[in-house]
DSSP file (Angstrom, degrees, kcal/mol; ACC not computed):
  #  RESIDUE AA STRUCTURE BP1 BP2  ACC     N-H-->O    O-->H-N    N-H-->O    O-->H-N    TCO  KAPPA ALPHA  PHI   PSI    X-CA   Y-CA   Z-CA
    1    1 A X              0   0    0      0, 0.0     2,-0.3     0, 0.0    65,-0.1   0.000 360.0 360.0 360.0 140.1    0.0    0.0    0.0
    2    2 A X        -     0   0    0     63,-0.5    67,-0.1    64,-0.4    68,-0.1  -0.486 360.0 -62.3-125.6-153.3    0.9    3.4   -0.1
    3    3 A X        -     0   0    0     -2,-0.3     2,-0.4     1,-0.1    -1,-0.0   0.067  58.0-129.5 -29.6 141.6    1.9    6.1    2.8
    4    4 A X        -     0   0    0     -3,-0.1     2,-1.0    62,-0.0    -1,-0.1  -0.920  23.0-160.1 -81.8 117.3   -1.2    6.2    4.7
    5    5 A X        -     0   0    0     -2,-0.4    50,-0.5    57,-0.2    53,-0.1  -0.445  58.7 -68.3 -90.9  63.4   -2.3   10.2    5.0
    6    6 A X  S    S+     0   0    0     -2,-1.0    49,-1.4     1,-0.2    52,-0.2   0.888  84.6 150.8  20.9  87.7   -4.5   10.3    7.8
    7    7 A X  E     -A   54   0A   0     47,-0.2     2,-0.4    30,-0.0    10,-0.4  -0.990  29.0-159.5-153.7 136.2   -6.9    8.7    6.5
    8    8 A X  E     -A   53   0A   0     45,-3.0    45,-1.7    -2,-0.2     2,-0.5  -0.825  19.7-128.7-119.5 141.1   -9.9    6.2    8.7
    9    9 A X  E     -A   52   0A   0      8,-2.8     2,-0.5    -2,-0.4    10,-0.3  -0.918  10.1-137.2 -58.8  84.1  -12.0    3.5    7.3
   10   10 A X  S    S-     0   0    0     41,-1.1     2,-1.5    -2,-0.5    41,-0.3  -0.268  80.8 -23.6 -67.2  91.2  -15.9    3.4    7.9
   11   11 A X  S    S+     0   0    0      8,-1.3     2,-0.1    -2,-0.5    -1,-0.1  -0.682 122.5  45.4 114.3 -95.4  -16.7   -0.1    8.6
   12   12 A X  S    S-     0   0    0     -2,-1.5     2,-0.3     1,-0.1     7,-0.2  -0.472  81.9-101.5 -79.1 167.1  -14.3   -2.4    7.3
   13   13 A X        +     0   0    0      5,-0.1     2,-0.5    -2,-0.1    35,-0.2  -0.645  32.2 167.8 -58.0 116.7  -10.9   -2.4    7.3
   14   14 A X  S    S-     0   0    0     -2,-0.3     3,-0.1     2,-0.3    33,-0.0  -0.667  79.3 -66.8-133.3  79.5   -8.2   -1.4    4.6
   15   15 A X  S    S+     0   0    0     -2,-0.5     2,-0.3     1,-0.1    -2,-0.0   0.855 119.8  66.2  38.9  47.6   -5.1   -1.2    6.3
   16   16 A X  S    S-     0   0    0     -7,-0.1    -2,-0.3   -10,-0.0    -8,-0.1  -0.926  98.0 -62.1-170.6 179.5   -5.8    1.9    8.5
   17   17 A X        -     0   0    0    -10,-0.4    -8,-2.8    -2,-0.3     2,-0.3  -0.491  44.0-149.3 -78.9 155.8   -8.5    2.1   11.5
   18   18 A X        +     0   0    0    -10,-0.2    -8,-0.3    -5,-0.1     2,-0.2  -0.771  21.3 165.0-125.2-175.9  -11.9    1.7   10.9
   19   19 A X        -     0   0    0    -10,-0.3    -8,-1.3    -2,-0.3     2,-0.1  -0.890  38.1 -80.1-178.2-176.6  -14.8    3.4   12.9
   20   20 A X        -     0   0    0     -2,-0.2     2,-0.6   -10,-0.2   -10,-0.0  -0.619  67.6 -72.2-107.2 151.8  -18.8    4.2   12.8
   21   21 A X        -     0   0    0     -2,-0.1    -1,-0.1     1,-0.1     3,-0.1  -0.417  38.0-159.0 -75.0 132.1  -19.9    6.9   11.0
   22   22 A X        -     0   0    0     -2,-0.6     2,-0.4     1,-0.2     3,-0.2   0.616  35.8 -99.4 -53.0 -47.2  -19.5    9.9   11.7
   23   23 A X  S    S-     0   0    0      1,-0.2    -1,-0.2     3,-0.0     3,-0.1  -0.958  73.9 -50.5 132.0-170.6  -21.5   12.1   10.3
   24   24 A X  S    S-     0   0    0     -2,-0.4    15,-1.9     1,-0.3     2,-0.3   0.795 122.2 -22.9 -94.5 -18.3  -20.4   14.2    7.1
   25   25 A X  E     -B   38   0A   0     13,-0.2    -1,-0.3    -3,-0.2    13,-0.2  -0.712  56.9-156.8-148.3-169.8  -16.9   15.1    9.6
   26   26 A X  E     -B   37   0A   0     11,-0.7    11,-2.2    -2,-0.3     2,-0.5  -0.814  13.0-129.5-174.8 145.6  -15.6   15.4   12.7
   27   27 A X  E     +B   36   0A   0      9,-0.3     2,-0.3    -2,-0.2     9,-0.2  -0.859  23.7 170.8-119.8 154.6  -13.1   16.9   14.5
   28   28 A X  E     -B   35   0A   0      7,-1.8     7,-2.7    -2,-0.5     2,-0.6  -0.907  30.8-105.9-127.7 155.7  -10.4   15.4   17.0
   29   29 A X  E     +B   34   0A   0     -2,-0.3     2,-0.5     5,-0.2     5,-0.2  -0.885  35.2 169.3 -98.7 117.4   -7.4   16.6   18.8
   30   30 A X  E >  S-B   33   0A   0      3,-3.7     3,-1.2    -2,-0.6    -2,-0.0  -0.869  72.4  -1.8-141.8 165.6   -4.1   15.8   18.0
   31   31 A X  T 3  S-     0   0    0     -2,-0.5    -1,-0.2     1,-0.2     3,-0.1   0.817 133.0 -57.6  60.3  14.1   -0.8   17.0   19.0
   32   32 A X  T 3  S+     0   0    0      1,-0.2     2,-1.1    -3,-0.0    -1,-0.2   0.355 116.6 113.7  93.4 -10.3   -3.3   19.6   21.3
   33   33 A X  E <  S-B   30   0A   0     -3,-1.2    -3,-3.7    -4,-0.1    -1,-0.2  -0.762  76.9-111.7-132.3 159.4   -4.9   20.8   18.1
   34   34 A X  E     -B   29   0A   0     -2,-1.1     2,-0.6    -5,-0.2    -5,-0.2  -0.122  35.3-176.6 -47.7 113.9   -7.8   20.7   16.6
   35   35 A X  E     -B   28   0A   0     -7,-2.7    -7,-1.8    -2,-0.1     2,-0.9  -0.923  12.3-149.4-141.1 112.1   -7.9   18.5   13.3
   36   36 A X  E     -B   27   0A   0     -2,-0.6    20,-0.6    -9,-0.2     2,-0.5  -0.668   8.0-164.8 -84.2  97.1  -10.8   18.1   11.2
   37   37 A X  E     -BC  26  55A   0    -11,-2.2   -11,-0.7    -2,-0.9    18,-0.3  -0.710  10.5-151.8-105.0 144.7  -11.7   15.0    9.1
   38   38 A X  E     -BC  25  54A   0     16,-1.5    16,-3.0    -2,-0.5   -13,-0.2  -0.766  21.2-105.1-112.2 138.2  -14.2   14.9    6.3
   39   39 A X  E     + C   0  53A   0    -15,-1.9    14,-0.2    -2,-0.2    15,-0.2   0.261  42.3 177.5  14.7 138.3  -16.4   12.4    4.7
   40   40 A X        -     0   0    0     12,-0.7    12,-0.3    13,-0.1    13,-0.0  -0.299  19.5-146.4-176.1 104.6  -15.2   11.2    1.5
   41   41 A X        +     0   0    0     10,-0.2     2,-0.3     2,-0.0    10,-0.2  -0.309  22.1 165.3 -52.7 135.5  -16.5    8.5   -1.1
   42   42 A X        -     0   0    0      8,-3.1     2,-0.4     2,-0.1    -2,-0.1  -0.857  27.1-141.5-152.0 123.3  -14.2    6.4   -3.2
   43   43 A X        +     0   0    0     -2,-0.3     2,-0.3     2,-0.0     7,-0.1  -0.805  24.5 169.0-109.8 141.4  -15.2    3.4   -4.9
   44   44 A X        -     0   0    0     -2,-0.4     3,-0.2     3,-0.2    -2,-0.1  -0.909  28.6-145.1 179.4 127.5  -12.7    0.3   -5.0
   45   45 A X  S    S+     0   0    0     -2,-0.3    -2,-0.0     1,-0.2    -1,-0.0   0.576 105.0  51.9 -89.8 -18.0  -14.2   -3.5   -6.4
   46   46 A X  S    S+     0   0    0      2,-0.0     2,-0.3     0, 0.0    -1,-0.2   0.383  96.9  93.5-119.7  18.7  -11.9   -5.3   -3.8
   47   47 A X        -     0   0    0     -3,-0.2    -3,-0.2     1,-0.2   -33,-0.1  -0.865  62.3-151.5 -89.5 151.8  -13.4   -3.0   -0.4
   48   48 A X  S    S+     0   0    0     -2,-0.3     2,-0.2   -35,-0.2    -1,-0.2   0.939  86.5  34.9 -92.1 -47.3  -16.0   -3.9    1.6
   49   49 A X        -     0   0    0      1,-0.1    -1,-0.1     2,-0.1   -38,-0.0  -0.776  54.8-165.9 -96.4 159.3  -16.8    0.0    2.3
   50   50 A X        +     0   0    0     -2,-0.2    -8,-3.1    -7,-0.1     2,-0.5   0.026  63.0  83.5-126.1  28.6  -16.5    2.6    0.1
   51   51 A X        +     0   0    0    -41,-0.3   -41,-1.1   -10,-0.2     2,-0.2  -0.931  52.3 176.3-118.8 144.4  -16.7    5.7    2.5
   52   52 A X  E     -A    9   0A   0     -2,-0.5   -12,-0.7   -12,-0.3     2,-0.5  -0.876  36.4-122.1-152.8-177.9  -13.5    7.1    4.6
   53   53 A X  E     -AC   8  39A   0    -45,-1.7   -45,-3.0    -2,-0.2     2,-0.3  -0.965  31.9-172.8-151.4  86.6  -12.8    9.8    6.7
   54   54 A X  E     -AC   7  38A   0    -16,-3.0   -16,-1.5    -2,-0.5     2,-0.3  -0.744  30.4-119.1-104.2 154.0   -9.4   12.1    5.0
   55   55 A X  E >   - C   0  37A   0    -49,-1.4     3,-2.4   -50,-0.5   -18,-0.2  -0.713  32.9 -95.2-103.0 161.2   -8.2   14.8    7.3
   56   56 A X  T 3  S+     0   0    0    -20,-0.6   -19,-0.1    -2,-0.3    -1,-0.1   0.497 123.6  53.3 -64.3   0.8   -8.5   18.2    6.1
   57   57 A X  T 3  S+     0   0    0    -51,-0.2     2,-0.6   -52,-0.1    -1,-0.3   0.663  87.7  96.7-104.5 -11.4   -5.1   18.5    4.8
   58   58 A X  S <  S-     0   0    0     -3,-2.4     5,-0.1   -52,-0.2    -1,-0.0  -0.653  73.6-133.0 -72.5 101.6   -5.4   15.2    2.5
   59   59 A X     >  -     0   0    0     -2,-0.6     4,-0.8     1,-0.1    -1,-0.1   0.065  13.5-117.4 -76.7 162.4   -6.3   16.0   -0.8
   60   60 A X  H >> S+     0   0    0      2,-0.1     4,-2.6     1,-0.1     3,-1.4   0.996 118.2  52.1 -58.2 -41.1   -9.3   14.1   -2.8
   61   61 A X  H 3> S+     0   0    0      1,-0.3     4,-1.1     2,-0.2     5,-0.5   0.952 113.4  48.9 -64.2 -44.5   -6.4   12.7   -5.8
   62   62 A X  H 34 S+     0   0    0      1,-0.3    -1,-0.3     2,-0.2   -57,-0.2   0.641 109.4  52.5 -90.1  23.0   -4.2   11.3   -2.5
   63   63 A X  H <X S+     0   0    0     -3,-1.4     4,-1.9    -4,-0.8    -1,-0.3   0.837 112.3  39.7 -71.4 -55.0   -7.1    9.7   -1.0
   64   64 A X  H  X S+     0   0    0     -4,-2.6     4,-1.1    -3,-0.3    -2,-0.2   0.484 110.1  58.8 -86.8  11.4   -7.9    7.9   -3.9
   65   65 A X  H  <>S+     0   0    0     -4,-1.1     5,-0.8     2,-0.1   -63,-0.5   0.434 107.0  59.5-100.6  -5.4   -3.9    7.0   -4.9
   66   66 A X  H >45S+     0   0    0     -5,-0.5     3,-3.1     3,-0.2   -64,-0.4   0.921 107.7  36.4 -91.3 -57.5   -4.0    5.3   -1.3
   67   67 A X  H 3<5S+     0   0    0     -4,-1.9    -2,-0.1     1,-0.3    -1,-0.1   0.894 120.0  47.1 -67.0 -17.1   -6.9    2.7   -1.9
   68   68 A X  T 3<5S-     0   0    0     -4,-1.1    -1,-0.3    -5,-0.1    -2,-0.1  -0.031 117.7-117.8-100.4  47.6   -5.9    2.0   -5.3
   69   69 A X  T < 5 +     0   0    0     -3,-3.1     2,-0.3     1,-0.2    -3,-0.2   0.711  54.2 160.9  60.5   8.7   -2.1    1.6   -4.1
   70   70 A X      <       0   0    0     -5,-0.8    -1,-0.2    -6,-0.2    -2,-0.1  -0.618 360.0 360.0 -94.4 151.9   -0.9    4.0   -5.8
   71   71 A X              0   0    0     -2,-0.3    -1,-0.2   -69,-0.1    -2,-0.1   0.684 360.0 360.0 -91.6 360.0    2.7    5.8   -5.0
């Protein structure tokens, strides 16, 4: 796979955490600040979900270069 960019799985698993949904984002703290992550469809034949959870600095194109493996 490649680099993961903080980036969560809704349901199943793809080599990152997964979690319930959320909602269309959410925010967390990390490192003491405030980190938003957003909603974000990608469709992939060999996942069981096809909704994830990119943090705001994670662009759509390396969201989708991460589930299809690309470097």
């Amino acid at each position: 796979m490649a680099k993961q960019t903080r980036f969560l799985c809704i349901g199943g698993f793809l080599n990152g955490s997964a979690l319930k949904d959320q909602g269309e984002n959410f925010e967390c703290t990390e490192s003491a600040k405030q980190v938003t992550y957003r909603k974000l469809q990608i469709s992939h034949p060999d996942v069981w979900e096809d909704y994830y959870y990119v943090c705001e600095t994670t662009t759509d194109k390396q969201a989708r270069n991460w589930v299809y493996d690309i470097e």
